[in-house]
C-alpha positions as CSV (number, residue, x, y, z in Angstrom):
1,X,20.6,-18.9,14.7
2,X,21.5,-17.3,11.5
3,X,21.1,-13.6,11.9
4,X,21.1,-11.8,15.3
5,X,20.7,-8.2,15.6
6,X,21.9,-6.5,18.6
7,X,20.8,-2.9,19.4
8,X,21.7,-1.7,16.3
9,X,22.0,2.7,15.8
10,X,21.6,4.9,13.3
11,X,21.9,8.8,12.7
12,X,20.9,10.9,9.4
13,X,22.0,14.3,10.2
14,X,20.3,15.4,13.4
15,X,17.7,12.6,13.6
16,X,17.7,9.1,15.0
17,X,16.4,6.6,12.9
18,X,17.8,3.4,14.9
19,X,18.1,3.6,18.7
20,X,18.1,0.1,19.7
21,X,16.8,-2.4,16.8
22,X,17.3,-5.6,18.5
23,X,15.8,-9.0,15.9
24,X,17.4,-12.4,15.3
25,X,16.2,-14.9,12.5
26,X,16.4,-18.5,12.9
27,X,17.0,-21.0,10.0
28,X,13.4,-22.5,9.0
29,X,11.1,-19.4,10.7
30,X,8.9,-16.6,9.2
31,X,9.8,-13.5,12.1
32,X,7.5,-10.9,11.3
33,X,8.9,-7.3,11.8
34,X,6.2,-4.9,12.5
35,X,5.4,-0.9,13.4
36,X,4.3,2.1,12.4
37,X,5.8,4.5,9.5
38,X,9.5,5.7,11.0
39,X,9.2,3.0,13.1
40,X,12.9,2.3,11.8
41,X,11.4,-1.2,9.7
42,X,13.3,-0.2,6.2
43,X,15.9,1.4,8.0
44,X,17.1,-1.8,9.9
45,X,16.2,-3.8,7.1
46,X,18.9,-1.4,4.7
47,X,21.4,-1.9,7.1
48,X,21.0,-5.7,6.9
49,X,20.7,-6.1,2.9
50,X,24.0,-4.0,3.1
51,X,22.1,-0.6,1.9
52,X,23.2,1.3,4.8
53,X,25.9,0.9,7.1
54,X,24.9,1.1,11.3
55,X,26.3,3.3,13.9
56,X,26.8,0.8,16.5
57,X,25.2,-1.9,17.9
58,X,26.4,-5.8,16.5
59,X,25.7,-8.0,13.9
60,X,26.3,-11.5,13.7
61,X,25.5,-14.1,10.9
62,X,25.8,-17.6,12.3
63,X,27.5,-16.8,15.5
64,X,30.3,-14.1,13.8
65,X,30.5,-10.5,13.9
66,X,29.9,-9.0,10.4
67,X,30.1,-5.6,8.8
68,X,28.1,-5.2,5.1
69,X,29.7,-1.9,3.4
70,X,27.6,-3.0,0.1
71,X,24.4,-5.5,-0.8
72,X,27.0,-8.1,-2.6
73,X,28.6,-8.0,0.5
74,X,25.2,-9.1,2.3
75,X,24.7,-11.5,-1.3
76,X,27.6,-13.3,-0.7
77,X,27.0,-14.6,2.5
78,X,23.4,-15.7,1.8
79,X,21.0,-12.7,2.7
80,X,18.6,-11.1,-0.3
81,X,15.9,-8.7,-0.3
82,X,12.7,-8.6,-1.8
83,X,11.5,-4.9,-2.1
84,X,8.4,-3.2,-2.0
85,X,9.0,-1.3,-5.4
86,X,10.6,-3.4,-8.5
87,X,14.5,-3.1,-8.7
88,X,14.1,-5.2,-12.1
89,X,15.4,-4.1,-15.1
90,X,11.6,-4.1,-17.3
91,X,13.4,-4.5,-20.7
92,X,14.6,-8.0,-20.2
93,X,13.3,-11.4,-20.0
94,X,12.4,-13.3,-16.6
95,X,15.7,-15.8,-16.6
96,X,17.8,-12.3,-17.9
97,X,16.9,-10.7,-14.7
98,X,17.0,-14.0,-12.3
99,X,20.9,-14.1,-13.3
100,X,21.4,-10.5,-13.8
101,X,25.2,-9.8,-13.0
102,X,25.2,-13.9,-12.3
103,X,24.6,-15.1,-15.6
104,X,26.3,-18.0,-17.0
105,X,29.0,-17.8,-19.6
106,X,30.4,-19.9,-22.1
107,X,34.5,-21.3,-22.5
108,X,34.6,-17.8,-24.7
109,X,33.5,-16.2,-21.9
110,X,30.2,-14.8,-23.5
111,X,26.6,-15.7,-21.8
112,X,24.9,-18.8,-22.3
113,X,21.6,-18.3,-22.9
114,X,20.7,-21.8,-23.8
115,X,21.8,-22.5,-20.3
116,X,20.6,-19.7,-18.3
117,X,16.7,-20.4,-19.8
118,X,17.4,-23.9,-18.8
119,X,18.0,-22.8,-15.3
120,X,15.2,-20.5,-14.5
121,X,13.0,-23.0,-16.7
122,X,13.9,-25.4,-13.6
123,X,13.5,-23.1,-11.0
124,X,10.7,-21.5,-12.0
125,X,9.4,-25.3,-12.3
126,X,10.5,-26.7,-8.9
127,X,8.2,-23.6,-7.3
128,X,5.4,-23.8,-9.5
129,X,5.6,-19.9,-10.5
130,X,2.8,-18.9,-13.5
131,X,6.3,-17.5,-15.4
132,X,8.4,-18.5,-18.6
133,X,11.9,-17.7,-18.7
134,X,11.6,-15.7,-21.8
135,X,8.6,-13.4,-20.7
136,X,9.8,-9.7,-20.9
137,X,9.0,-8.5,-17.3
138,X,7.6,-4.9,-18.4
139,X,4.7,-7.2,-19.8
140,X,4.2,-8.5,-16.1
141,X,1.7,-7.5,-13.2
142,X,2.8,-6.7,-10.1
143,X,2.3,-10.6,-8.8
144,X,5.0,-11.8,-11.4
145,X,7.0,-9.0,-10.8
146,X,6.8,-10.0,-7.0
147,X,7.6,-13.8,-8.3
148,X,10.8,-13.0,-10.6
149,X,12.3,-11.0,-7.2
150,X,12.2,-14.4,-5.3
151,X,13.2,-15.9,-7.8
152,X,16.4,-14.2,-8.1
153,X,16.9,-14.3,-4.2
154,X,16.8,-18.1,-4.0
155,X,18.5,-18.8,-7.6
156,X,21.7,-17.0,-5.4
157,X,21.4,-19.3,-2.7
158,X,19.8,-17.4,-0.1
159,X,19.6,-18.7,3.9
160,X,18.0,-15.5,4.8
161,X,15.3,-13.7,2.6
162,X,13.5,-10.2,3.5
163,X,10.1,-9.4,1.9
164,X,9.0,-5.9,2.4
165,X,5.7,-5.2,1.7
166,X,5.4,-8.2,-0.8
167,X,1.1,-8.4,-1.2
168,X,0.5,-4.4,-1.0
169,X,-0.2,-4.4,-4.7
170,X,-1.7,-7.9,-4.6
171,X,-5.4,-9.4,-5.0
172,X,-6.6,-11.9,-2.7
173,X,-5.6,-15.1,-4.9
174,X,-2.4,-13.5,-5.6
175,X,-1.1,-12.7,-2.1
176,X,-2.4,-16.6,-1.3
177,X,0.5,-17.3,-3.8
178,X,3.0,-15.4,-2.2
179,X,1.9,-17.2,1.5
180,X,2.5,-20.6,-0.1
181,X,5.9,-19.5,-1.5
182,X,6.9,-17.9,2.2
183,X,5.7,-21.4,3.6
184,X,7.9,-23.1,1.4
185,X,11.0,-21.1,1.8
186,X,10.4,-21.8,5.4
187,X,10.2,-25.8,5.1
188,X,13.8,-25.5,2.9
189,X,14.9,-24.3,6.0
190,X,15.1,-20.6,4.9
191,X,15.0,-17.7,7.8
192,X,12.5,-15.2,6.5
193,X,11.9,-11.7,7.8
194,X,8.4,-10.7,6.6
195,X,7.3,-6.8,6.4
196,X,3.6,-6.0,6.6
197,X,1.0,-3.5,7.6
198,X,-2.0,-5.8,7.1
199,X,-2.7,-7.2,10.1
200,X,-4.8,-10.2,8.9
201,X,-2.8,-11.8,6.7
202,X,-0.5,-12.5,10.0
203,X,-1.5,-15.7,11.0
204,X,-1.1,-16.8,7.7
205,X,3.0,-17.2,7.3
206,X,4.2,-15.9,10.7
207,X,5.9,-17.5,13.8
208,X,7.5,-15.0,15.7
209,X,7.0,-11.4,16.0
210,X,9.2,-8.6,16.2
211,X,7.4,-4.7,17.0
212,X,9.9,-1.2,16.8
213,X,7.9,1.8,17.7
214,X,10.1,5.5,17.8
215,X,13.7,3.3,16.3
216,X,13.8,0.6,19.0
217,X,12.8,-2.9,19.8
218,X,10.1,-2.8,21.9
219,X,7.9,-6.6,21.9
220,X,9.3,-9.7,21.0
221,X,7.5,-13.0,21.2
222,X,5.5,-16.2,19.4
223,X,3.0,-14.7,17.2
224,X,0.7,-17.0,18.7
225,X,1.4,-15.7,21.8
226,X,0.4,-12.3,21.4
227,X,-3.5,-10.9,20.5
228,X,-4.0,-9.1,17.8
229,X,-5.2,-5.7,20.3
230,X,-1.4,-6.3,22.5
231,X,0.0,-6.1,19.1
232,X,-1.5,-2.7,17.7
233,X,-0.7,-1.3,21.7
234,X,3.3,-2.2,21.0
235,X,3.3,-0.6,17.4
236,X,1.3,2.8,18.5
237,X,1.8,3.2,21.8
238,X,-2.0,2.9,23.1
239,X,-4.9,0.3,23.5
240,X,-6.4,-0.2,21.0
241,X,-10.2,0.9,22.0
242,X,-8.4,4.4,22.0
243,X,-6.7,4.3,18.6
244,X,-10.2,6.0,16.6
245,X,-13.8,5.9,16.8
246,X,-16.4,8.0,15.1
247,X,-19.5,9.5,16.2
248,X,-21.8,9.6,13.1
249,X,-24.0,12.7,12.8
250,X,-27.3,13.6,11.1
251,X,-26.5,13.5,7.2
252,X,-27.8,16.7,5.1
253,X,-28.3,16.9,1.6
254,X,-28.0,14.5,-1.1
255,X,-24.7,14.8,-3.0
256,X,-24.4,11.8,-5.0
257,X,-27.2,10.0,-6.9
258,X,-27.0,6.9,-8.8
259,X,-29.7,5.6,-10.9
260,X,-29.1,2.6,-12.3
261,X,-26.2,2.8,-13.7
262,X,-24.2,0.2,-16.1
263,X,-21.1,-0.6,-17.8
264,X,-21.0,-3.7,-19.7
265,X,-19.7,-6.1,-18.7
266,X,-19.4,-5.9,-14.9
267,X,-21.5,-3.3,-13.7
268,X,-25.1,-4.1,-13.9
269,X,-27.8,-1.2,-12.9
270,X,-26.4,0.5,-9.9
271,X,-28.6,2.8,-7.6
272,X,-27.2,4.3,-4.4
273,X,-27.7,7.4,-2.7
274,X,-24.9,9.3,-0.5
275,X,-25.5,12.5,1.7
276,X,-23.5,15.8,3.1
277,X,-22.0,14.4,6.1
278,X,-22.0,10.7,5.5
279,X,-19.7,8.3,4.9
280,X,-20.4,5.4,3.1
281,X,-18.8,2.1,2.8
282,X,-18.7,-0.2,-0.1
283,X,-17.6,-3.5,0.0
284,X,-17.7,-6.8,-1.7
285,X,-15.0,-9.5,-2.7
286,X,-12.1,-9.0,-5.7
287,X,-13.6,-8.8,-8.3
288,X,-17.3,-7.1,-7.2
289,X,-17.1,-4.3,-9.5
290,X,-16.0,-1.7,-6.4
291,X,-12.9,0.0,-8.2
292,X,-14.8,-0.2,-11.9
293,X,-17.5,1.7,-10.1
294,X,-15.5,4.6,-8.8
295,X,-13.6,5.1,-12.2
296,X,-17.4,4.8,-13.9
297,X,-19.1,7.6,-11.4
298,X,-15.4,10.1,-11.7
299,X,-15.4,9.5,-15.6
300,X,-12.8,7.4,-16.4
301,X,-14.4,5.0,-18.1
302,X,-17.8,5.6,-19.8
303,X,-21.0,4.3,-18.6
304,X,-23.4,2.5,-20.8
305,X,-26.8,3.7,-19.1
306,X,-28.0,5.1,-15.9
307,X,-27.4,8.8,-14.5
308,X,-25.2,10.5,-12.4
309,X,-26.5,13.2,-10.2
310,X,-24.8,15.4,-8.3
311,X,-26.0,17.6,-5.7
312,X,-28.8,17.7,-7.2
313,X,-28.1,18.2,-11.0
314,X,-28.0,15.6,-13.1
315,X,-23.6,15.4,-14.5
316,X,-23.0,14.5,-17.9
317,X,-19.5,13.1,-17.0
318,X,-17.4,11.6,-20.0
319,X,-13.6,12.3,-18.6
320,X,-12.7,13.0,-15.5
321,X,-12.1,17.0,-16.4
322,X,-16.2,17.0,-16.4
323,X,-15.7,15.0,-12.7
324,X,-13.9,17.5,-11.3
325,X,-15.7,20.7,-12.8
326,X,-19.3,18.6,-10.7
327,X,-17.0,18.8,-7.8
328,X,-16.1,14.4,-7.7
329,X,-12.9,13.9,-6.3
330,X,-11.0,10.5,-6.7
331,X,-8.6,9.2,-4.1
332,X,-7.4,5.9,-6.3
333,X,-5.7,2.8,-4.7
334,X,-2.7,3.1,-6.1
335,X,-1.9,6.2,-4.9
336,X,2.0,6.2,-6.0
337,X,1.3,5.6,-10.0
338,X,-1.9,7.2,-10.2
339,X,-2.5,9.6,-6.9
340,X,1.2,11.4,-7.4
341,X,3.7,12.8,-9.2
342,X,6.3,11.6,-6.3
343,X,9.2,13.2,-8.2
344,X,7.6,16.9,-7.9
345,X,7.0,18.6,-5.1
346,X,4.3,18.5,-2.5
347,X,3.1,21.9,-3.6
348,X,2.6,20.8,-7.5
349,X,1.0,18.0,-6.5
350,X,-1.9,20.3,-4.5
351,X,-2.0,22.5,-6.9
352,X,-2.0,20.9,-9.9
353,X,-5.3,20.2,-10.8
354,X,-6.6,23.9,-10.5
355,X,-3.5,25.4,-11.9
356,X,-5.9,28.5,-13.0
357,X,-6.8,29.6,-9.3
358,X,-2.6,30.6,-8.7
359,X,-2.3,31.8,-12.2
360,X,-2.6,35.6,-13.0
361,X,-5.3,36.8,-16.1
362,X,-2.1,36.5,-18.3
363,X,-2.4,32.6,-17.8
364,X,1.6,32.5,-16.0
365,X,1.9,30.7,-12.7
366,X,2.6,32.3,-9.6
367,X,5.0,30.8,-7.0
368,X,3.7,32.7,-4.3
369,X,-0.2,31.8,-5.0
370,X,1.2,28.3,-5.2
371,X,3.2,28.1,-2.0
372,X,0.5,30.2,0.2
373,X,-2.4,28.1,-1.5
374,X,-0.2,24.6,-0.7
375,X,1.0,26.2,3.3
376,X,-2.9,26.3,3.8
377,X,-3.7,22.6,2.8
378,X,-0.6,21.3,4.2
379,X,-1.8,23.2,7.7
380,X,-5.6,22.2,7.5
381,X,-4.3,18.5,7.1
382,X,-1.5,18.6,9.4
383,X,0.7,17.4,6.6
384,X,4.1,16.3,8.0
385,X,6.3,17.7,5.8
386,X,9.8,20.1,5.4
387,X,8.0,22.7,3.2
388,X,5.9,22.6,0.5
389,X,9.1,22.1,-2.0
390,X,9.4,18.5,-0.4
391,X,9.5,15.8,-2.5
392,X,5.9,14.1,-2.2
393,X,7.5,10.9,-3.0
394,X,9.6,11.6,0.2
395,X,6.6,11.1,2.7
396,X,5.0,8.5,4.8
397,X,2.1,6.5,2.7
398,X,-0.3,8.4,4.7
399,X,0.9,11.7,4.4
400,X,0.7,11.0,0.5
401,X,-2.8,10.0,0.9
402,X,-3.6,13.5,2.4
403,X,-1.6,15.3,-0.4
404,X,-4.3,13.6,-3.0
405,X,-7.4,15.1,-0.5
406,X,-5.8,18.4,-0.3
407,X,-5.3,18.6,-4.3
408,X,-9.4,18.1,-4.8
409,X,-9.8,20.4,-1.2
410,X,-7.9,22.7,-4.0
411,X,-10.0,22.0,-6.7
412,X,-13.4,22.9,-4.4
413,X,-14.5,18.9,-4.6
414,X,-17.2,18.2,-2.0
415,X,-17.9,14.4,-3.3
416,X,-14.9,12.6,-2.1
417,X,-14.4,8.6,-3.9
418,X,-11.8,6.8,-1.4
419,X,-10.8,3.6,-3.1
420,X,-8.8,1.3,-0.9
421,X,-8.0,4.4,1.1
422,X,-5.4,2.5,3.4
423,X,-3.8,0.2,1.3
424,X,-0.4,-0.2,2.6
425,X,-0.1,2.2,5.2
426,X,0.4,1.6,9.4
427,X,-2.3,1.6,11.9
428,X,-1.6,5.3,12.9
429,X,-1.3,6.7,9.2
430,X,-4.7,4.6,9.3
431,X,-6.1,7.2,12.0
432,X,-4.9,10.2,10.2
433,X,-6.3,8.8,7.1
434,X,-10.0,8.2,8.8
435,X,-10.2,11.4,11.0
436,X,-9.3,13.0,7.5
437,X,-12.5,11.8,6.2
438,X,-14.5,12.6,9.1
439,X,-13.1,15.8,9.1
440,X,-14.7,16.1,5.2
441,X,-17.6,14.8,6.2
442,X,-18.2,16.9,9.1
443,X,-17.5,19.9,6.9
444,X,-20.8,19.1,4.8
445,X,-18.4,16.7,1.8
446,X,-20.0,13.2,1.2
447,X,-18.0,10.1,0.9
448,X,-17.4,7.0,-1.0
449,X,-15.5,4.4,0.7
450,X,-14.3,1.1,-1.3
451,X,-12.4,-1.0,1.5
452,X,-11.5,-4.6,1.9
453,X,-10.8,-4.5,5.4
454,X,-14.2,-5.1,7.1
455,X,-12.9,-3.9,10.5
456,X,-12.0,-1.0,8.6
457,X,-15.7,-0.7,6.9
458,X,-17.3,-1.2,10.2
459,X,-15.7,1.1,12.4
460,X,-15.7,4.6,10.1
461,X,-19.0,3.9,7.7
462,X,-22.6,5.3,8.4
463,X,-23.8,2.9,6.3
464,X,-22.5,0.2,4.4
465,X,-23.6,-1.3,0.3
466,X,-22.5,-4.8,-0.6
467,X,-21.5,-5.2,-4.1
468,X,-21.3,-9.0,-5.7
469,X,-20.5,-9.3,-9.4
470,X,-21.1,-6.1,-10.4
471,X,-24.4,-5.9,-8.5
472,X,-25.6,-3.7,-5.0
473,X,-26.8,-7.0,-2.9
474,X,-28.0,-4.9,0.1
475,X,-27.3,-2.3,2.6
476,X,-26.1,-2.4,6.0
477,X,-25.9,-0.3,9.0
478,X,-22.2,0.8,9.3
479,X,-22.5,-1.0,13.3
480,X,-23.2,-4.6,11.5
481,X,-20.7,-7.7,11.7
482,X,-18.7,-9.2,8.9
483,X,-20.4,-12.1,9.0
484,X,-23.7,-10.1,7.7
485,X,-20.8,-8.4,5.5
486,X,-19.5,-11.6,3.7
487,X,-23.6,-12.9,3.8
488,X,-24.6,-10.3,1.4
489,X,-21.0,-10.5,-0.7
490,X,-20.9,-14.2,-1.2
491,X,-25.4,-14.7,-1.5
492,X,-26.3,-16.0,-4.8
């Protein structure tokens, strides 16, 4: 046993993040450590890396009691974190940041450089990373990015490594690459705690399973061991034929109308129709033209041919200002770089985007307007926040999600584009997300929904369009399989 947790507490202030996180890690094991947003999953995690410090409960690292006051504290004995969000420093080169603080040095004392390369040339090498030591990681996707982290974490030796989040940004073939590397760590002999919300990429790298619902352990057991329903029931509380379901209802209007519409060089003479009260799924493999469609219908990139019609009148739309004045609203995947300024507060980021309706005839902003028009969102939504002066970077993935509706709620949208709308967020921020949309839907909005989980697709969509290579390849009722899914996505 390398690490073992034992009912491990922790207090901010009034609340209790950590009741009773129990977990052990065993040398040569992927333990998956799952639940919900608050569960207490980055809190226990903190307190492990040497982030935070418990209060009470034990730790032991191979059989003795140990205390981390600091991460080099957790470093030193073997135990590295890769996060969710870089910690790299973007201005220097792959091997610079593999050895940052670590590098070596020369008899003068100055660092080697020669050496250093040398070193991350190797390792890099020995785990058949896409990298080259003298890449400057700004320059890097989020895949690399992921790579030089792990990278760094097993250049210091590691016996224990925790990846948080590590394929939320990822494509398909990239998160592959990160399952092969977690495989690997795991043959060396490596402990590995492993951090996920997707549910289907489990039974690729994991052995055991860990769930914390409300700050304590409550399941563990051999991933093989325990269904996929049992699992969601530990992490919400509930079976899971009672997490959501959605009555569909007769649609209205049209809203949005495509006709044929193209964008060299993907998308290729697209027609679909959505209605008031409908939502309607799109899906397709990486790489179908999904996202390039949503940026071409809310203007952020130009189309070649084809019209846009909405309700009813046909939208010139060349930037997304002329999106927003036909009433399109776009809810992007990556929510945290292009959905929200997360260093402002909740009530800029509603408000925003229709800064003229809380602005008096002089053109200056009002607080008041803002804070009563933001109060009313945040209330409609049920919003879990302090106040509308909250950080919006502070909240829960899915509360974020619903700060992007209520800014286009703001700005009068009734043509809602939901790309990848729970990307990295828990199975209940999932049911907030998709009574959110019904809720729309129900009040007469039409929506979009790009999704690449199928289950997903299948249990919230009317109807369902297949896109392959920048082509529609068919429609579905939204009660089909994936199998008739993945027929229509993959058909030549």
């Amino acid at each position: 046993m390398l690490l073992d947790l034992q009912s491990i507490q922790k207090r901010f202030g009034g609340i209790t993040a950590l009741r009773d996180g129990t977990l052990n890690v065993r040398a040569g094991e992927v333990h998956l450590l799952m639940g919900e947003n608050g569960a207490g999953k980055s809190t226990l995690m903190k307190i492990v890396a040497g982030m935070l410090s418990p209060d009470g409960g034990s730790m032991l690292w191979k059989g003795s009691a140990v205390r981390f006051s600091q991460p080099s504290d957790a470093a030193a004995v073997g135990i590295a974190m890769v996060h969710q969000e870089s910690l790299l420093a973007p201005h220097l080169t792959v091997a610079e940041n593999i050895f940052l603080g670590r590098a070596p040095a020369n008899r003068f004392g100055f660092v080697d450089r020669r050496r250093m390369l040398e070193r991350a040339k190797l390792l890099i090498e020995a785990h058949r990373f896409p990298l080259q030591p003298d890449w400057r990681v700004e320059r890097l996707p989020p895949s690399g990015k992921q790579l030089v982290e792990i990278c760094r974490a097993i250049a210091h030796g590691s016996s224990v490594l925790i990846f948080d989040e590590p394929t939320s940004s990822l494509s398909d073939a990239e998160s592959a690459e990160v399952f092969r590397i977690v495989r690997t760590l795991r043959d060396n002999n490596v402990g590995v705690i492993y951090i996920t919300h997707r549910l289907e990429e489990l039974r690729s790298v994991g052995d055991r399973v860990t769930v914390l619902r409300d700050g304590e352990t409550v399941h563990c057991c051999a991933l093989s061991d325990l269904p996929r329903e049992e699992l969601i029931r530990h992490m919400v509380g509930r079976p899971v034929s009672a997490i959501y379901s959605r009555e569909s209802q007769p649609p209205g209007n049209e809203m949005l109308r495509l006709e044929e519409v193209s964008r060299a060089p993907l998308l290729k003479k697209i027609s679909l129709s959505v209605r008031a009260g409908e939502i309607v799924g799109l899906a397709g493999l990486v790489g179908a033209g999904r996202t390039e469609l949503c940026r071409a219908i809310f203007g952020l990139d130009r189309i070649d041919s084809g019209r846009i019609i909405v309700q009813g009148d046909a939208a010139r739309i060349r930037h997304p200002r002329d999106a927003v004045r036909a009433g399109l609203a776009l809810v992007p995947e990556d929510r945290q770089r292009a959905g929200l300024a997360r260093a402002l507060p909740i009530g800029y980021n509603i408000t925003l985007a229709n800064l003229g309706d809380i602005s008096n005839r002089f053109g200056i902003l009002s607080h008041i307007a803002e804070r009563t028009a933001a109060q009313t969102l945040i209330g409609r939504l049920r919003i879990k926040a302090e106040s509308p002066r909250q950080l919006a970077g502070r909240l829960s993935g899915g509360n974020q999600q619903k700060v992007v509706i209520a800014r286009w709620l703001h700005c009068g949208a009734r043509v809602f584009l939901f790309d990848e709308p729970t990307r990295g967020i828990d199975v209940g921020a999932k049911v907030e997300v998709f009574e959110t949309m019904d809720q729309l839907a129900r009040s007469g909005a039409a929506v979009l929904m790009v999704s690449s989980e199928l289950p997903e697709l299948i249990q919230v969509a009317d109807r369902i369009l297949v896109m392959r290579e920048g082509e529609l390849t068919g429609e579905l009722p939204g009660r089909t399989t994936q199998e008739e899914i993945m027929h229509l996505a993959t058909r030549q």
